[in-house]
C-alpha positions in Angstrom: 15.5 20.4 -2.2 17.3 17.1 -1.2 14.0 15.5 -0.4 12.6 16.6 -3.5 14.9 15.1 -5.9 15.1 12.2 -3.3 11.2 11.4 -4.4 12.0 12.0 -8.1 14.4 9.9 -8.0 11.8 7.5 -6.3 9.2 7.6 -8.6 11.6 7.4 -11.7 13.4 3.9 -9.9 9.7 2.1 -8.9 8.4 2.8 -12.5 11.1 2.3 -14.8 10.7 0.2 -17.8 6.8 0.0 -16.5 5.9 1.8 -19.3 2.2 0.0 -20.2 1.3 1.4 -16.6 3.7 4.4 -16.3 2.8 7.3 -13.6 0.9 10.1 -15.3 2.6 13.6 -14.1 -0.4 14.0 -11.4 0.9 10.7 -9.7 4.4 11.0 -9.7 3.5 14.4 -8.1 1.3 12.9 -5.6 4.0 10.2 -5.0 6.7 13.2 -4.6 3.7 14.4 -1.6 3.9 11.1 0.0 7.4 11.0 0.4 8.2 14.6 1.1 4.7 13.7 4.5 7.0 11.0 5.3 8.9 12.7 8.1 5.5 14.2 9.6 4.7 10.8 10.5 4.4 8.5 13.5 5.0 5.1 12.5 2.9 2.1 14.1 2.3 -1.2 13.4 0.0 -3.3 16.5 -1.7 -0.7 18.7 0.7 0.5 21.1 0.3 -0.6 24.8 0.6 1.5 27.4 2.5 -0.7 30.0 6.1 -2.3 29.4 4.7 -5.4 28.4 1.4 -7.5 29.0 0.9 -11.1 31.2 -1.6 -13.7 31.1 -4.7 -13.2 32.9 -4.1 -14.2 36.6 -0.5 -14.2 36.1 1.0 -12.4 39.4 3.8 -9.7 38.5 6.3 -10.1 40.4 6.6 -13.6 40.4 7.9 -13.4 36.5 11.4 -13.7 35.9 13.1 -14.9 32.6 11.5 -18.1 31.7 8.3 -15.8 30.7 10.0 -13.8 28.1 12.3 -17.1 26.6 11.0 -19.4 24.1 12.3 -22.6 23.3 9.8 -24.1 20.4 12.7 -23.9 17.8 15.0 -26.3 19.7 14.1 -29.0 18.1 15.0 -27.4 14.9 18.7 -27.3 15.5 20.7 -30.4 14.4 18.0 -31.8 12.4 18.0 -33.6 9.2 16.7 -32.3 6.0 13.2 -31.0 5.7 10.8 -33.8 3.7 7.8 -31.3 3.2 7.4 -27.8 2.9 7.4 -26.5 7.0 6.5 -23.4 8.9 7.9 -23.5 12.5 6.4 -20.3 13.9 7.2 -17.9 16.7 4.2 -15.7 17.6 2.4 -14.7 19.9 0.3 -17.4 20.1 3.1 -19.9 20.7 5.0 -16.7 22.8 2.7 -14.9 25.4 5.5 -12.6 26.3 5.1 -11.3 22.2 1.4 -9.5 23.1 2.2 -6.1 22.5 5.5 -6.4 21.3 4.8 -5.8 17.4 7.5 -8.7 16.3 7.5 -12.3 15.4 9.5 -14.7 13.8 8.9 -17.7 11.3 11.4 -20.8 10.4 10.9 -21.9 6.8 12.0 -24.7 5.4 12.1 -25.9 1.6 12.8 -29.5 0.4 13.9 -29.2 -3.2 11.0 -28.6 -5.2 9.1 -27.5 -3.0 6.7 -24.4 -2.8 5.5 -21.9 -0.5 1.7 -21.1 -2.1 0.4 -17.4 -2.7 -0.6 -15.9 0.4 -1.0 -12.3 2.1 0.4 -11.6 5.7 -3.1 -9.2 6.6 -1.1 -7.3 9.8 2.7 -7.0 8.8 5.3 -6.7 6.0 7.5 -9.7 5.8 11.5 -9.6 5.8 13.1 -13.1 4.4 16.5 -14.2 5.6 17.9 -16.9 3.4 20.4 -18.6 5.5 20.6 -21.8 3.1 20.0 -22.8 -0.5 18.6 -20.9 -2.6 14.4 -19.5 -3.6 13.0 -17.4 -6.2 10.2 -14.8 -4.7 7.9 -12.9 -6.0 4.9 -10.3 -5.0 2.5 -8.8 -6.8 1.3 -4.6 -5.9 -1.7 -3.5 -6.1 -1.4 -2.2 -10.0 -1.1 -6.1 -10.5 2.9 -5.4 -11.1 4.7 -8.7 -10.3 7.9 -7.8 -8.5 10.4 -11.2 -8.8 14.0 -12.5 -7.2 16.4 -15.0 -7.3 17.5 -15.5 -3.5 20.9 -17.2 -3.0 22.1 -17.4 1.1 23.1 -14.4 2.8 20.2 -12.1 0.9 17.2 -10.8 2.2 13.8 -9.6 0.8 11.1 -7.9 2.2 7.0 -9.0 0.8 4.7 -5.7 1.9 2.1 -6.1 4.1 -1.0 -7.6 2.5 0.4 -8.4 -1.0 0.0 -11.7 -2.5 3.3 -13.6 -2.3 5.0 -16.5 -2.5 8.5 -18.7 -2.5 9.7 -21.5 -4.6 13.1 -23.6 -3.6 13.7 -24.5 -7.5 16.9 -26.9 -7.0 16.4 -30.7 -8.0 18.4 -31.5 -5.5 18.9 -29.3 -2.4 16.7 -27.9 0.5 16.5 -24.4 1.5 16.3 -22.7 4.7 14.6 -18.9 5.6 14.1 -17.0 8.4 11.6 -14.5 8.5 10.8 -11.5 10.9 7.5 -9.4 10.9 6.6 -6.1 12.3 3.4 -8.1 14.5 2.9 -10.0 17.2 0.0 -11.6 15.5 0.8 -11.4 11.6 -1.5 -13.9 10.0 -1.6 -15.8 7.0 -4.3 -16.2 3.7 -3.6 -18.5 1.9 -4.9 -17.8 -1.4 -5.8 -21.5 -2.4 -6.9 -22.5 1.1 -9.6 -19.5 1.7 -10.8 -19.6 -1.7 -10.9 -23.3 -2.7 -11.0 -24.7 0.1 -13.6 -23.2 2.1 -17.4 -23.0 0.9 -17.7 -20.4 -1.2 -20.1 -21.2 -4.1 -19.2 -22.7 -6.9 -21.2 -20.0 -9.0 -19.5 -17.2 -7.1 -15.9 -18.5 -8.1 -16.3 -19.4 -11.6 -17.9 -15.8 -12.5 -14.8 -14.4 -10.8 -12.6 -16.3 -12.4 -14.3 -16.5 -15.6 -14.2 -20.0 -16.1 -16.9 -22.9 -15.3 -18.2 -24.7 -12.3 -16.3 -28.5 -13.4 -13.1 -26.3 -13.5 -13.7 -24.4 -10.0 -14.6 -28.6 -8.7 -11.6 -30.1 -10.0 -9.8 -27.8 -8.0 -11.4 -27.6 -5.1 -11.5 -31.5 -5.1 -7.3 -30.8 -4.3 -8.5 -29.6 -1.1 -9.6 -31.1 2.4 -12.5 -29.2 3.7 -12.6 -28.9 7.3 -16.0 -27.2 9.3 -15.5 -24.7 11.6 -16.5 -27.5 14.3 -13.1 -30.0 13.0 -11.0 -26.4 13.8 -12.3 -25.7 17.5 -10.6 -24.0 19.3 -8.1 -25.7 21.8 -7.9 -25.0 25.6 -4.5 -22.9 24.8 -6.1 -20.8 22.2 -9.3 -19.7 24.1 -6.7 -18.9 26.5 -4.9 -16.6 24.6 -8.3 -15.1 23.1 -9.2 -14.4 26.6 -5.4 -12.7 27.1 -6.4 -10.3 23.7 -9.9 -9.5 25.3 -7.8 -8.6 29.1 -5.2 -6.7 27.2 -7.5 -4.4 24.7 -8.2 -1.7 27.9 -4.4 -0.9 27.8 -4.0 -0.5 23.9 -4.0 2.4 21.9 -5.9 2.0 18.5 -4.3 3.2 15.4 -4.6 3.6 11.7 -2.7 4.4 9.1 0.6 6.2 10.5 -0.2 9.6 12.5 0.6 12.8 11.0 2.0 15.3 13.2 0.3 18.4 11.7 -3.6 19.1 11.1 -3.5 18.0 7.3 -1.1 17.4 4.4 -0.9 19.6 2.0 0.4 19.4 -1.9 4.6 20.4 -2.0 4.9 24.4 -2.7 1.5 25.1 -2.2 1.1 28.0 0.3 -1.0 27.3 3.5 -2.5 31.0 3.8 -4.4 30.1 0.1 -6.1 26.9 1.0 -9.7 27.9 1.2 -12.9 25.0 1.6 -11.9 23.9 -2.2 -9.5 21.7 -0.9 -11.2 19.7 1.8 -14.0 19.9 -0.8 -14.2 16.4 -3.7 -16.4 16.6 -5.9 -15.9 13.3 -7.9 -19.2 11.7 -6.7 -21.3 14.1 -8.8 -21.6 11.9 -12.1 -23.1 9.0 -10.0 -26.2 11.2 -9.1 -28.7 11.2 -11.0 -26.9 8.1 -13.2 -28.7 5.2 -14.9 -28.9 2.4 -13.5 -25.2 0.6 -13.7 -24.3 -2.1 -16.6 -21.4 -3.1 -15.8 -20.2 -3.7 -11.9 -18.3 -0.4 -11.0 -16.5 1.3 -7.9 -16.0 5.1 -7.8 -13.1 5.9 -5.1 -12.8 8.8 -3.1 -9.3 7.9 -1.7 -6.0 10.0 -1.2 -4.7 9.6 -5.0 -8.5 11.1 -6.0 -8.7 13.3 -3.4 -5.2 14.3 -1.6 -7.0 16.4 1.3 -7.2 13.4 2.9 -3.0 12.3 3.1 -2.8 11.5 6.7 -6.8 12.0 7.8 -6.8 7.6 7.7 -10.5 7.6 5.9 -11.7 7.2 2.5 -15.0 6.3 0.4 -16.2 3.9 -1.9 -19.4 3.9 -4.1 -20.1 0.1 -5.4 -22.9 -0.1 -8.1 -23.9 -4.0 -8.9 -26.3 -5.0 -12.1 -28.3 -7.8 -11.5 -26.2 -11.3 -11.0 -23.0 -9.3 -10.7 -20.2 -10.0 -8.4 -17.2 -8.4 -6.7 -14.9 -11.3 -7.2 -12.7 -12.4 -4.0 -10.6 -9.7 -3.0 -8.6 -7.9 0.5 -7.2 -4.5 1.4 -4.1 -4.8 2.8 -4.5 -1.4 4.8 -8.0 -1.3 5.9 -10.8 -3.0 7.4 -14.3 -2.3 4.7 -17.4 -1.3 6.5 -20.1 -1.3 3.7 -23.5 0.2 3.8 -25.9 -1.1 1.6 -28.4 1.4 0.7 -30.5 -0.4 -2.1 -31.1 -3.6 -3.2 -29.6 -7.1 -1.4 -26.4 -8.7 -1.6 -24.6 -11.8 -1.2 -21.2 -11.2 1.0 -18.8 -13.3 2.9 -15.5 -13.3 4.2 -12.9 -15.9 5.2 -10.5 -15.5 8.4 -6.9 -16.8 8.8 -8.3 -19.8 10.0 -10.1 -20.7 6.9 -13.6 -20.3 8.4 -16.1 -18.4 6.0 -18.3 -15.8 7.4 -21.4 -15.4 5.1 -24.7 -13.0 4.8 -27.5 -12.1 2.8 -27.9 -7.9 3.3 -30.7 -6.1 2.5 -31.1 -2.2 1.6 -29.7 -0.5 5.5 -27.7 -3.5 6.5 -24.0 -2.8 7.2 -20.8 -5.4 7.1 -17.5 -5.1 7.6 -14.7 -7.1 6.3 -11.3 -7.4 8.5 -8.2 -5.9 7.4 -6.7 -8.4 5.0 -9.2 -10.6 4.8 -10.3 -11.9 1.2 -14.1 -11.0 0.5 -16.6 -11.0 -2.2 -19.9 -9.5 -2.7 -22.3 -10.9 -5.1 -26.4 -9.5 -6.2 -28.2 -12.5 -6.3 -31.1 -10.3 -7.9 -32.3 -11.3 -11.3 -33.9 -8.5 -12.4 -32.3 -5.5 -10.4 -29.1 -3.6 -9.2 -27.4 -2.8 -6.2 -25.9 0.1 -4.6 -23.1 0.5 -1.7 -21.4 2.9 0.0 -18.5 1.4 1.8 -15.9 3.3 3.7 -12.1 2.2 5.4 -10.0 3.4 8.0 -7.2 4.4 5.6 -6.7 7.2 3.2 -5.0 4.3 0.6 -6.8 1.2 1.8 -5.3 -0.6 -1.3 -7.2 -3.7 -2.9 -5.7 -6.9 -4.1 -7.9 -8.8 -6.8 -7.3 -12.2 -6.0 -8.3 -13.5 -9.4 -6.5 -10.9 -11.4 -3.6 -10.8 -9.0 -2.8 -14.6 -9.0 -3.9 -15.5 -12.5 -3.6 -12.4 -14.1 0.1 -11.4 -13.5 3.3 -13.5 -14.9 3.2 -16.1 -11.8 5.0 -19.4 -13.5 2.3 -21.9 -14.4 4.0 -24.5 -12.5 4.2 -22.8 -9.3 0.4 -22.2 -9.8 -0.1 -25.6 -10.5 1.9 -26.9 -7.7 0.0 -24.5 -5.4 -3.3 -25.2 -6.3 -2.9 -28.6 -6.6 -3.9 -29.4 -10.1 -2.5 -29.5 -13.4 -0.7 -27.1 -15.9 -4.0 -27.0 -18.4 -5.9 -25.9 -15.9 -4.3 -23.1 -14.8 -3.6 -22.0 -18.4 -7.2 -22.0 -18.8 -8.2 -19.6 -16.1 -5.1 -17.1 -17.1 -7.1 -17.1 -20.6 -10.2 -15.7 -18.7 -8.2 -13.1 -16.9 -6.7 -12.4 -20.3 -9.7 -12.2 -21.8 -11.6 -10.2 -19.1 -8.5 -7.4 -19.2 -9.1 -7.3 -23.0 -13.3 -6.6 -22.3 -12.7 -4.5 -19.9 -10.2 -2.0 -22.1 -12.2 -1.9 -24.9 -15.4 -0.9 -22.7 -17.6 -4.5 -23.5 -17.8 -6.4 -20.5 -21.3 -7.9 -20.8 -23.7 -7.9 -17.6 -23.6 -11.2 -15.9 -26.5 -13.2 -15.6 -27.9 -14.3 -11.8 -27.0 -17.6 -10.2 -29.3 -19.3 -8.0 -28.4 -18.0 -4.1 -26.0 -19.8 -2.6 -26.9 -20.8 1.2 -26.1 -18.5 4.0 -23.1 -19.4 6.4 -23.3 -18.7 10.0 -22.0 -15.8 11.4 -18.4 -16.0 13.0 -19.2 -14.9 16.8 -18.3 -16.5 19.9 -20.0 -16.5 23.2 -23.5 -17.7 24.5 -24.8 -13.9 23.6 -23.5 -14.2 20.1 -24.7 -17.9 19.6 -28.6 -16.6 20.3 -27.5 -14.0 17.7 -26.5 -16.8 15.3 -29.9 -18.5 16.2 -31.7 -16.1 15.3 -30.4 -15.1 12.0 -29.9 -19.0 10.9 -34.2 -18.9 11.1 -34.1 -15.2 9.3 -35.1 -15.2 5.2 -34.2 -12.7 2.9 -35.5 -13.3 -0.1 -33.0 -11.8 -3.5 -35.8 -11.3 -5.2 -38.9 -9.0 -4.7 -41.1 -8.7 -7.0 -43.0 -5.4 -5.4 -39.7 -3.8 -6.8 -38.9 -2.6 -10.3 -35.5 -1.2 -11.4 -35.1 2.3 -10.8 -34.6 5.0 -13.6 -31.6 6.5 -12.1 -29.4 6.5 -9.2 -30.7 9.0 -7.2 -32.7 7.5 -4.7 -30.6 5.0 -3.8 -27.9 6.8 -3.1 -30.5 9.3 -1.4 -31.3 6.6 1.1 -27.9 7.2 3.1 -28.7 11.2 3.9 -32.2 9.9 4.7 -30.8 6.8 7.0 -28.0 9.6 9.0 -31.0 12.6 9.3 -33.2 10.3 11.5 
């Protein structure tokens, strides 16, 4: 009983006063399931190792003492003056072997007056803030697009999920700021929204569909940006290193998911084991899509734990993605989840960007597969003129989450100044792409989003691999056309086929 009104009282803290997007009684009970599952659960964040702690490759044991496990990088942080630009003085295991395995890092912060820490995401750990000087206003923005917002003065502390969109702003005129922040990874990472979309190459087309606005507008911005090739970002002799430490260490890690659950399955609170029949491992939300017409707007069905609650603690769930002609997934991540899509008719643009900025493109054809990294902001675009697409992706997670980049940055109550400071361009500018989220919510409630015409193609990327094997690999696809049109093709009447294609693919 104590655990029941303890998730009542939950649901009716989170969601109060969020009445345009209140919890309909099916959610709050499904919320009330979550939290009652809770003390079933292992929790993990990095794979667990299975030794006390792991060394560099040819490092001998017992010559270790206490200089491997001490880090002295922040020294130079102590006694100094005031910070001029924005700084992040990291602690991870990059800059700390001894952290590989250990699930923990820390961060230094520092905010001259004015200053602003850009929206980003954290793709492998929640973030806890220490203020220990001055003072910040925060925010983050949930998956529901709900903008959560604080004024920080010294002494407070705030914890940023992991994989939201967040940021920090030092708004004195005259004073600096200083933060401290702890995350539950060795290896957190950081997307910087501006960075991997702006200022990487993805097309010009491709961003001003997402966020409905025009190619000068997507330029301006990007022109804020320095573009660096993968080739001006090479690795250095210390990072292969520590690459080569991951690659050494993987035999003695344990993979996880989502948190384990210490019982077969989760089942709904007061509902009586010795009734569950094949009903409830049984969803049957799919149906409509068979047999469908072909889609006119770009649309994903979910099959995830909200839909379908069988699968609370199973860490899997389903996507179906249909894509008219010259539609687009705009950039997006799920914090929880790596995507593996399947494409099982038509072709598709995708790409990805990773934490060092470097963008990972492909043209797929009907049988390819992808996957897109935990965290990392994607896209998919059908550069066919004349026909749709159809995908079945799946995640390791039962509530992989997604975080619209567009819609979450420009579509929620962010300050325009902060945007425009972060972005690097003016205050008119961002105004005008918050009116096309505006107006793009507005379509898409009243049911008339119009079908998006085709761009031309944009030009395939390499392949982010590494190792002489993998460069052949890159070789060979760099000489490899796929056409996004063919003309032997017509659209299809329905769905069925398509879809079809997958039982067909798994039978052989």
């Amino acid at each position: 009983m104590q655990v029941l009104l303890m998730s009542r009282g939950i649901a009716q803290l989170c969601f109060q006063g969020f009445s345009d997007m209140a919890l309909t009684d099916k959610q709050q009970f499904f919320l009330a399931i979550l939290v009652i599952a809770f003390p079933f659960s292992a929790i993990s964040g990095d794979p667990d190792i299975l030794t006390d702690f792991v060394v560099p490759l040819g490092t001998n044991n017992t010559l270790l003492d206490g200089n491997f496990f001490t880090y002295t990088g922040m020294r130079s942080l102590v006694n100094s003056g005031p910070p001029t630009n924005f700084t992040v003085t990291k602690a991870t295991m990059a800059e700390f072997p001894a952290l590989n395995g250990q699930s923990v890092s820390f961060a230094v912060l520092e905010y001259p007056a004015g200053s602003v820490n850009p929206p980003h995401t954290h793709p492998r750990a929640t973030e806890l803030l220490f203020l220990t000087y001055g003072v910040l206003e925060v925010g983050f923005v949930d998956t529901t697009n709900k903008l959560f917002t604080q004024k920080l003065e010294a002494g407070d502390m705030f914890a940023f999920p992991k994989g939201l969109v967040h940021y920090q702003f030092n708004s004195a005129e005259n004073d600096f700021a200083i933060a401290i922040s702890a995350f539950g990874s060795a290896a957190a990472g950081t997307v910087s929204v501006p960075m991997t979309v702006f200022g990487t190459n993805i097309d010009d087309d491709i961003l001003a569909k997402s966020f409905k606005t025009d190619v000068p507008t997507i330029r301006k911005i990007k022109a804020g940006f320095c573009f660096q090739s993968f080739s001006d970002m090479a690795l250095t002799v210390k990072q292969q290193f520590f690459l080569a430490i991951l690659v050494i260490a993987f035999p003695f890690s344990a993979i996880s998911g989502d948190p384990d659950i210490l019982t077969d399955f989760v089942v709904p609170l007061g509902t009586n084991n010795t009734q569950l029949d094949g009903n409830f491992f049984t969803y049957t939300g799919m149906r409509s899509i068979i047999n469908s017409n072909p889609p006119t707007n770009f649309t994903v069905t979910k099959a995830t734990m909200a839909e379908f609650p069988a699968l609370n603690g199973q860490s899997v769930s389903f996507a179906v993605l249909e894509y008219p002609a010259g539609s687009v997934n705009p950039p997006h991540t799920h914090p929880r989840a790596t995507e593996l899509l399947f494409l099982t008719y038509g072709v598709l643009e995708v790409g990805f960007v990773d934490t060092t900025n470097k963008l990972f493109t492909q043209r797929l054809q009907a049988g390819d597969m992808f996957a897109f990294p935990k965290g990392l902001v994607h896209y998919q675009f059908n550069c066919a003129e004349n026909d749709f697409a159809i995908a079945i992706s799946a995640f390791g997670s039962a509530a992989a989450g997604t975080v619209s980049v567009p819609s979450t940055v420009f579509g929620t109550n962010i300050d325009d100044d902060i945007l425009a400071k972060s972005f690097k361009t003016d205050v008119p500018t961002i105004q005008k792409i918050k009116a096309g989220q505006s107006m793009q919510r507005s379509k898409t409630s009243t049911g008339s989003v119009p079908v998006e015409t085709a761009n031309p193609p944009v030009e395939i990327g390499t392949r982010g691999t590494v190792g002489s094997l993998i460069m052949r690999e890159i070789e060979y696809f760099s000489q490899l056309e796929l056409g996004c049109k063919d003309d032997s093709k017509k659209p299809h009447s329905n769905t069925a086929g398509q879809l079809g294609f997958q039982v067909s693919v798994i039978g052989t």
